[in-house]
C-alpha positions in Angstrom: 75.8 156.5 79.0 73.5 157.5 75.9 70.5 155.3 75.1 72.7 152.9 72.9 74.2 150.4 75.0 70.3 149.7 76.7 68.9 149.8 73.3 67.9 145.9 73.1 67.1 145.9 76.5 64.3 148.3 75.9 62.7 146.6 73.5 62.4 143.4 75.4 61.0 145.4 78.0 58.6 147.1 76.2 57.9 144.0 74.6 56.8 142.4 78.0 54.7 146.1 78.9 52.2 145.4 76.2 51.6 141.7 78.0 51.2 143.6 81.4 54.7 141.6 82.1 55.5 141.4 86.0 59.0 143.5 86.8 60.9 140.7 87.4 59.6 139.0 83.2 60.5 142.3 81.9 63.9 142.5 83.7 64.7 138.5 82.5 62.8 140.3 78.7 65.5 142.8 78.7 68.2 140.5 79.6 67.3 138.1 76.9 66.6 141.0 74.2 70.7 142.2 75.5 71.8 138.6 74.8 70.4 137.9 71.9 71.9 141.1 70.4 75.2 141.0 71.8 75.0 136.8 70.3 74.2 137.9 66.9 76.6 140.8 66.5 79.5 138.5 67.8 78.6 135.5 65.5 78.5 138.1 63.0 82.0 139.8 63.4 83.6 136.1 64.1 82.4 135.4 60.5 83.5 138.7 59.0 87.0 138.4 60.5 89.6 136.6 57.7 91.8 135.4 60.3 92.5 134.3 64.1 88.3 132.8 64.2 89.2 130.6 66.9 91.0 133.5 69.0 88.6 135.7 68.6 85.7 132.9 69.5 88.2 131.9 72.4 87.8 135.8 73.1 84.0 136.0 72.9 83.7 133.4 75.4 85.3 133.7 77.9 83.3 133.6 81.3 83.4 137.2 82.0 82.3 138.3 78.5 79.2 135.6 78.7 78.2 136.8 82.2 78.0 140.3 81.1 76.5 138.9 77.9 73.8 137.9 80.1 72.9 140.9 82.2 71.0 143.9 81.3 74.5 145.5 81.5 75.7 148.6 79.0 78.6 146.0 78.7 77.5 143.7 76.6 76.2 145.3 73.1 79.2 147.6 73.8 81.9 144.3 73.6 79.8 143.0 70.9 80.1 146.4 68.8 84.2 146.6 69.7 84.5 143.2 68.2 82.6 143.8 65.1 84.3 147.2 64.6 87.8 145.0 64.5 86.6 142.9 62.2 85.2 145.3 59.9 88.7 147.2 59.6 90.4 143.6 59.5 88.3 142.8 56.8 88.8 146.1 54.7 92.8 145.8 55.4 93.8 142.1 54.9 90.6 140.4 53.0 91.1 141.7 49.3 92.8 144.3 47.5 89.5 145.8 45.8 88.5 149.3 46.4 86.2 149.9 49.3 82.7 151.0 48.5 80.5 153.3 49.8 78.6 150.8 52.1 82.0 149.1 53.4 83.0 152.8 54.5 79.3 153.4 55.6 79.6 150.1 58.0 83.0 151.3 59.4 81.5 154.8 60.5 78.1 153.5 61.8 79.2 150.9 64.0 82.7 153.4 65.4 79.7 155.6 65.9 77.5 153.6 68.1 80.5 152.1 70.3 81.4 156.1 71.2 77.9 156.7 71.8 78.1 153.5 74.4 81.1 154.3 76.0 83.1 157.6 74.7 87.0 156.3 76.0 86.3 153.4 72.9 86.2 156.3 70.6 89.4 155.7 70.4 88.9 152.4 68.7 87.8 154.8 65.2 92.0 155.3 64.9 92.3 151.5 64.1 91.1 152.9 60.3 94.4 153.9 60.1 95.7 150.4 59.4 93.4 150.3 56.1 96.0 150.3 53.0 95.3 153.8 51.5 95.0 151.7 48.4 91.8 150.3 49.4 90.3 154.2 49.0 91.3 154.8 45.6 93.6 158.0 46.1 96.1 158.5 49.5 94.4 161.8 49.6 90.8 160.1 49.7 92.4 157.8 52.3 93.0 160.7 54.7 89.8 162.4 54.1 88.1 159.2 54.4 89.7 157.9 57.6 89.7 161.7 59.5 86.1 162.1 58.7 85.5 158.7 60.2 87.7 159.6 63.8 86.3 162.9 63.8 82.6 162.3 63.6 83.4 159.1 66.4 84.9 161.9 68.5 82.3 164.1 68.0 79.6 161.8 68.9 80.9 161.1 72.0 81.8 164.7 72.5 77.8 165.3 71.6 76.9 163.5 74.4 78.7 164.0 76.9 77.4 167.8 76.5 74.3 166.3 76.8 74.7 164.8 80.0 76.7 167.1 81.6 74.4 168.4 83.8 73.1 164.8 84.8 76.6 164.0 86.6 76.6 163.7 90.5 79.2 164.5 93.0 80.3 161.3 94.6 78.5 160.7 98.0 79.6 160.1 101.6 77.0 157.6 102.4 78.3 157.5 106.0 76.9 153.7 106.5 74.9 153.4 109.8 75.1 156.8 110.9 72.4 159.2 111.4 73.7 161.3 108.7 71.9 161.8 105.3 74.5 161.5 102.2 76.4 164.2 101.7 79.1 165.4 99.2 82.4 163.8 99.7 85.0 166.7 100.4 87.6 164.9 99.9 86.8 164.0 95.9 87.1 166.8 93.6 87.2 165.8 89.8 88.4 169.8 88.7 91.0 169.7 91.7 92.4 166.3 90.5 92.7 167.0 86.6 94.6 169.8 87.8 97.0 167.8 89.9 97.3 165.5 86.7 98.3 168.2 84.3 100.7 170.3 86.7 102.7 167.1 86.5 101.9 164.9 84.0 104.9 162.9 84.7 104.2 161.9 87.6 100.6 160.9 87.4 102.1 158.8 84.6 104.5 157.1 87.3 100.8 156.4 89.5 99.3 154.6 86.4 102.4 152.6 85.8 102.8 151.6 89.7 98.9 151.1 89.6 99.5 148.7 86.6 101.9 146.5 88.1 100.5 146.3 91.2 97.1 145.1 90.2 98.2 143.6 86.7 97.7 140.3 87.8 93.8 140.9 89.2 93.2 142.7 86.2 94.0 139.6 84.1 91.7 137.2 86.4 88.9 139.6 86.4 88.9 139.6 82.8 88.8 135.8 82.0 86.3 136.5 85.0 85.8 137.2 88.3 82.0 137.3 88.4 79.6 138.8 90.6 80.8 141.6 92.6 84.4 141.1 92.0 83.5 138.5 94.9 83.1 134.9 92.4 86.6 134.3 92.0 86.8 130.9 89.0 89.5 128.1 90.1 92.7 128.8 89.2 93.3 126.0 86.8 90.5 127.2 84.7 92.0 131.0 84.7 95.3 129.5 83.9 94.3 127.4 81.1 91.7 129.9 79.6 94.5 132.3 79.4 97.1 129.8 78.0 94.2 128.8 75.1 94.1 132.4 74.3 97.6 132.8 74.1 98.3 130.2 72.0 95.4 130.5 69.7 96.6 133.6 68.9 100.3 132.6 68.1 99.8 129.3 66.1 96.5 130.8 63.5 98.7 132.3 61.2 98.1 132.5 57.8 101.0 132.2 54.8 98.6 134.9 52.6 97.8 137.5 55.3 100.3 139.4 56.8 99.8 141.9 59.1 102.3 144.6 59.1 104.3 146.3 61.9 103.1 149.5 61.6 99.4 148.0 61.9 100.7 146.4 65.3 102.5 149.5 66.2 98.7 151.4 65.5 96.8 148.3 67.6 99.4 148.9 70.8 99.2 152.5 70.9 95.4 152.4 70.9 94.8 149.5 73.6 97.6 151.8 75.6 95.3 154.7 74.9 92.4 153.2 75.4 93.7 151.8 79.3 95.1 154.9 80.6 92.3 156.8 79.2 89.8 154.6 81.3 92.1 154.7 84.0 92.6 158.9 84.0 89.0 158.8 84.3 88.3 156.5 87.3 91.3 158.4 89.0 89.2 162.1 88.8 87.0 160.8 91.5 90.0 159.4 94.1 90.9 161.4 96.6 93.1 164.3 95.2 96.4 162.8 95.1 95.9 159.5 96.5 97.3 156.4 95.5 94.8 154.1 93.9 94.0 151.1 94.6 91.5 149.5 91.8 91.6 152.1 88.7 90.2 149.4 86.1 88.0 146.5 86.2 88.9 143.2 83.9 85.7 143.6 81.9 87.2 147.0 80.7 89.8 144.9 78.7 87.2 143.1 76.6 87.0 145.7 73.9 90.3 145.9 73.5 91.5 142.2 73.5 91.6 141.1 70.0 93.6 143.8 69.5 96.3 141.8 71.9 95.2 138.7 69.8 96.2 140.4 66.4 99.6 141.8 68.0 100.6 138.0 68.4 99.7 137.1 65.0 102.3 135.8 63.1 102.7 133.7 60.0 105.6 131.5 61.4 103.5 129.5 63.7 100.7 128.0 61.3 98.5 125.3 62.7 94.9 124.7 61.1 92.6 124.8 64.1 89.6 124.1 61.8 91.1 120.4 61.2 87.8 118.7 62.9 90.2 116.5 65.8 91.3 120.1 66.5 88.6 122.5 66.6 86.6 119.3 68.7 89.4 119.7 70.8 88.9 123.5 71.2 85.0 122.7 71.4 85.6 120.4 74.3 87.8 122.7 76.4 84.9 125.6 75.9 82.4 123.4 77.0 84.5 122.1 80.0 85.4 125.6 81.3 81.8 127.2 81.0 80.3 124.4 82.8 82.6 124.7 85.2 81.6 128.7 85.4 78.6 127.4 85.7 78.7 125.1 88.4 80.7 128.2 90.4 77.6 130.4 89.9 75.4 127.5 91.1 76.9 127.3 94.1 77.5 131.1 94.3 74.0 132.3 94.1 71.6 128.8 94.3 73.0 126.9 97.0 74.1 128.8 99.6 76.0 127.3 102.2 74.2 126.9 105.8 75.1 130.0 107.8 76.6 132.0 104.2 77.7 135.5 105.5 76.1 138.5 104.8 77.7 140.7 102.0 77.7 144.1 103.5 75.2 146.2 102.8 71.8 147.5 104.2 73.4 148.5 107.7 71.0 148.9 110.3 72.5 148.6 114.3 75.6 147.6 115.6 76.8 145.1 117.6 77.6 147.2 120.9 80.8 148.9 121.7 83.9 145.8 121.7 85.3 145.9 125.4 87.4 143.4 127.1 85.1 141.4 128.3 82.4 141.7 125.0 84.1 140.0 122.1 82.7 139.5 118.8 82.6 136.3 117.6 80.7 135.3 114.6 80.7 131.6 112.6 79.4 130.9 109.4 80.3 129.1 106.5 82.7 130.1 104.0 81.1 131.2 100.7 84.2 131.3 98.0 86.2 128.5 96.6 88.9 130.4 97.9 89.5 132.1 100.5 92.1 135.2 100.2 91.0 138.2 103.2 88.0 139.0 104.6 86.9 142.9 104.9 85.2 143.8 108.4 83.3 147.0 108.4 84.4 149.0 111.4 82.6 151.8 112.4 84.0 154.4 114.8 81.3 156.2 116.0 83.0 159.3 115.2 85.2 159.0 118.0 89.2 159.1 117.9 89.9 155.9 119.7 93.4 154.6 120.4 92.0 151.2 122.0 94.4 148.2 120.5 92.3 145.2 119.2 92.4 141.4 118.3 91.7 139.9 115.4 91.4 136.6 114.7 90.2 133.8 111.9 90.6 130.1 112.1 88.7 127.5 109.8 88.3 124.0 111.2 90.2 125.0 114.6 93.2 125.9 112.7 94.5 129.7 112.9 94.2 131.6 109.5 94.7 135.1 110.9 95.9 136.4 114.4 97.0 139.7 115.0 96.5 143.1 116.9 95.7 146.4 115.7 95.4 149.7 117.1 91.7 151.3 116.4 92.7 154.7 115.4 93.6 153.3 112.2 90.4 152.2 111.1 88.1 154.6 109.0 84.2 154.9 108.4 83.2 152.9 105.7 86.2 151.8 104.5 86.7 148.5 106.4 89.9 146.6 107.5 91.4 144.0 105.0 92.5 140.6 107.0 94.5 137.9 104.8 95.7 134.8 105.6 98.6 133.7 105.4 98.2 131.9 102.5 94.8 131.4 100.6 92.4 129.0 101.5 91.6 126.8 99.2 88.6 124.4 98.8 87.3 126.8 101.5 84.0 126.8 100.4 81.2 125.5 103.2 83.9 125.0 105.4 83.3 126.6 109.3 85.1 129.8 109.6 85.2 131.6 113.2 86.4 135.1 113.5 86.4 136.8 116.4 87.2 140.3 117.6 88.7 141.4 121.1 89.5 144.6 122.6 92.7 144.4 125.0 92.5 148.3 126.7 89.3 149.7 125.4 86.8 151.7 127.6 83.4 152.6 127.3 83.6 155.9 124.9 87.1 154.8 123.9 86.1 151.1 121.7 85.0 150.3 118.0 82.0 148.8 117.2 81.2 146.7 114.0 77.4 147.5 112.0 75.2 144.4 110.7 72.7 144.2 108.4 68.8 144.5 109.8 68.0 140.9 108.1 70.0 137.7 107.6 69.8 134.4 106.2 71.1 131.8 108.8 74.0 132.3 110.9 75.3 132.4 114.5 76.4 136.1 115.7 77.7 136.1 119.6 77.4 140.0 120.3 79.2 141.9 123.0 76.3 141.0 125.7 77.0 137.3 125.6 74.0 136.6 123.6 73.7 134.3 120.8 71.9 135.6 118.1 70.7 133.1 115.5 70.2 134.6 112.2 72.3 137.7 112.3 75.7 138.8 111.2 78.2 141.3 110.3 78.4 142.4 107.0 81.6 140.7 105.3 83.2 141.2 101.9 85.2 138.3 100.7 88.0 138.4 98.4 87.7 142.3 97.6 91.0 143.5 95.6 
């Protein structure tokens, strides 16, 4: 990324330099610098906008976009500038029929031209001018001049930089976690070999984003209204539901009699979010194996930019209920407040009150826990740390031996079996891990005892797995292959991971 995105975060930082700030002020300085920013350019392009407010403040608040509001993330001046640049083009094409001036075209081009300088796919967002009554320029021939200048020099920024940087990119690492081995090139990624594959057959890598779409559609969606954290803070379900359903219908009942908004503007809006989402999602796929099929290609926070462009697509003047009626908008007001407490009380218990034994995220490997034989399970209890339980990720590590050894797995919470089932270890892979999911999710699962515990039915010394685990640990109850009871330690789990 250019300097842009960290721009406010910067100053807050040097801000706290010239006070001789600890690291840890100047990190909570830039954090507060980045929210303040990202506040005052959303309150601002919530004004500006002449229709849909209460969508668009619906939009600006939901938990994902206020948790990355708060970090020093590139994410959040970047959403902020999206929004405004919506509701600068909203204003110039629905607002008024007066000629724009030179500072209402100057405004257009400066903010398009930060966003691409934050992140260049959004670049894209500059073609939304197009919806802009040539009217509104005077001339249709000023219109096109005015409006290809505009996506050319947003283009070209991004373009600019990207030159820039090009020599700052990094092959993507084997980090071979827990091995001896220093990080090396992953042969198996190569971002040339892939664009390749994409154009020899266009069609088909078409087919992959499609599939790729409807198979993870639905934790797309969630991650957006938010799954926090590491993709590993999953929000209830009823507040997902509901946060979604107020967008939704926000959007359809705000309609206004005297703004219309035409069906060549919508056709403009889909064709951009469309453009937008495969363009991220071409991206991510350059550094997958060359020709694999993806899993993740998108994370929900990518959609943020692009969501009150879905918001304006519903629009319609059919449906008009006046959500600034003060029984209404208190009504509105209420549910915000209701589901950003309830955020936070999920973050509380996330990160400031950890449950007794909480298992380790993995992480900082150091040894492992022996080679799993017949008679040295793994067994390892802790509490569980989500709301809701859906699989568990176990880090296997093979030792860079083929192994053919069958294994058991099994889960139970409370005495009750979650997860039994046998597996044969040549199908685990270094660093990769093996998914186990319940039956059904668990829910209210959090601080309730969970036991897992591995077996080996055949396996031989030189022919068995063996799991790594973190060097330090909080407080938790690890039985390693010897027999010994190891207060404190534990393998490094990853809950709830797409």
């Amino acid at each position: 990324y250019s300097p842009v995105p960290y721009l406010p975060q910067a100053v807050g930082i040097s801000l706290g330099r010239l006070f001789n700030a600890s690291p840890l002020v100047l990190m909570y300085l830039g954090r507060l610098f980045n929210l303040l920013a990202a506040l005052a350019l959303t309150d601002y392009a919530i004004k500006l906008m002449p229709l849909l407010k209460w969508a668009f403040l619906l939009l600006a608040l939901t938990p994902m976009a206020v948790f990355e509001r708060s970090s020093l993330s590139a994410d959040a001046l970047t959403d902020a500038l999206a929004l405004l640049l919506i509701a600068l083009v909203a204003r110039d094409a629905y607002e008024s029929d007066a000629r724009i001036d030179t500072p209402g075209i100057a405004a257009v081009a400066t903010v398009s031209i930060l966003l691409s300088l934050c992140k260049p796919v959004y670049a894209l967002l500059s073609l939304l001018s197009l919806i802009i009554p040539a009217s509104r320029f005077g001339s249709r021939r000023r219109h096109l001049l005015l409006v290809g200048g505009l996506v050319v020099v947003s283009f070209l920024a991004a373009a600019l930089w990207l030159g820039a940087a090009r020599n700052i990119y990094a092959a993507p690492l084997d980090m071979w976690p827990g091995g001896p081995l220093p990080p090396r090139p992953d042969p198996s990624i190569s971002v040339p070999a892939q664009l390749t594959y994409i154009l020899a057959d266009p069609l088909r890598y078409a087919g992959i984003f499609i599939r790729n779409m409807g198979d993870y559609g639905k934790a797309y969606l969630e991650q957006f209204i938010g799954t926090l954290g590491w993709l590993d803070t999953a929000l209830p379900t009823w507040l997902l539901i509901t946060y979604g359903t107020a967008l939704v219908v926000s959007a359809l009942i705000s309609g206004n009699p005297s703004i219309p908004v035409r069906g060549r503007d919508k056709a403009v809006m889909l064709l951009v979010a469309v453009g937008v989402v495969a363009t991220t999602a071409t991206v991510a796929y350059l550094t997958f194996p060359l020709g694999a099929s993806p899993t993740l290609l998108l994370q929900g926070r990518y959609l943020i930019p692009i969501a009150p462009l879905a918001a304006l697509m519903l629009y319609n003047r059919r449906l008009t209920v006046d959500l600034s009626r003060p029984t209404r908008s208190g009504f509105l007001a209420g549910y915000i407040v209701i589901a950003l407490s309830a955020t936070l009380i999920v973050l509380v218990n996330r990160y400031y009150v950890p449950p007794v034994a909480l298992a380790m995220p993995a992480g900082s490997v150091g040894l492992n826990v022996g080679e799993i034989l017949p008679d040295r399970p793994v067994v390892e209890e802790f509490e569980c740390p989500v709301a809701t339980l859906r699989a568990i990720r176990i880090p296997f590590d093979t030792m860079g031996r083929q192994n053919d050894s069958r294994l058991r797995i099994r889960l139970s919470v409370d005495g009750a079996a979650l997860f039994d089932q046998s597996i044969v270890a040549d199908m685990l892979n270094d660093g990769h891990g093996y998914d186990i999911v319940p039956i059904q999710p668990v829910e209210n699962c959090f601080g309730r005892v969970l036991r897992l515990q591995v077996d080996s039915l055949d396996g031989t010394s030189g022919n068995a797995v063996t799991i790594p685990r973190p060097q330090t640990y909080y407080r938790g109850l690890l039985l390693s292959p010897n027999g010994l009871a190891q207060p404190g330690r534990g393998i490094g789990l990853d809950f709830n991971l797409p």
